[in-house]
N, C-alpha and C positions, 0 to 999 in steps of 0.2 A: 843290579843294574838291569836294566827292563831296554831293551832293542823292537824298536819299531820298523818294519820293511815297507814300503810303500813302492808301487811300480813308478814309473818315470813319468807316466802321465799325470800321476794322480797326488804327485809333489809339486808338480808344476800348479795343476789347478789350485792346491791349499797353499802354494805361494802368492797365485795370483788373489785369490780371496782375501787372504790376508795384507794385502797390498792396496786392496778396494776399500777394506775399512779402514784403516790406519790413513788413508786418504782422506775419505769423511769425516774422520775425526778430526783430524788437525783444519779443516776447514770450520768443519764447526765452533772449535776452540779458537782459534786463530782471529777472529771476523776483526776482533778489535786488539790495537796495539798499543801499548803503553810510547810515550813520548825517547824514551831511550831506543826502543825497538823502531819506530818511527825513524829517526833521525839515522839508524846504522842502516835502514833501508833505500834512505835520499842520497845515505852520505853525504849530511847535514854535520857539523861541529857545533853551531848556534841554537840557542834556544830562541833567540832572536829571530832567525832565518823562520823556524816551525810557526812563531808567533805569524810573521807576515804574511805567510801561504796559510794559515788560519782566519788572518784579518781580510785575505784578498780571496776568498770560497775556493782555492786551490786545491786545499785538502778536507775531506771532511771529516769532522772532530766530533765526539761529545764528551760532555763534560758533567757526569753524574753526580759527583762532589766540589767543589770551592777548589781544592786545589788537587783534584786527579782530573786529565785528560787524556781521552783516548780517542787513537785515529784508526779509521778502518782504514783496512788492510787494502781492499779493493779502489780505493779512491787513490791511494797511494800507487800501486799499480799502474793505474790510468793515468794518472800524471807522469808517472816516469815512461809510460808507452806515448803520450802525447805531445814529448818532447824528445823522443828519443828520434838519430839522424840515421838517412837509409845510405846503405854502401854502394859505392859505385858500381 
């Protein structure tokens, strides 16, 4: 077994590095969400419900196949921030 010493600063930095990419990465993978991910993010039950914020430009979708749909991540965001209520 192989013991690596690092001083305290310099654990912190390769935490924080590491927490910079692991960042970017999941934005980059993330952009688009399949319709199950979608709907646990509205906390939506309906497919119905997805259907009408699709039909009414609420959310923005695309649809690379016949029957796969994907919704960005970001549009979805903004809708729940543009309807979200401020506290007293």
């Amino acid at each position: 077994m192989e013991v690596i010493c690092l001083q305290t600063e310099a654990f912190y930095a390769l935490v924080d590095e590491l927490y910079e990419r692991l960042k970017e990465k999941e934005k980059f993978d993330d952009k688009w969400v399949d319709g199950e991910e979608a709907m646990r993010l509205l906390n939506v039950k309906s497919k119905t419900t997805m259907q009408s914020l699709r039909d009414e430009g609420k959310v923005r979708f695309s649809q690379p196949q016949p029957r796969i749909i994907l919704y960005d991540r970001d549009s979805i965001n903004d809708y729940l921030e543009k309807h979200a209520k401020e506290t007293f």
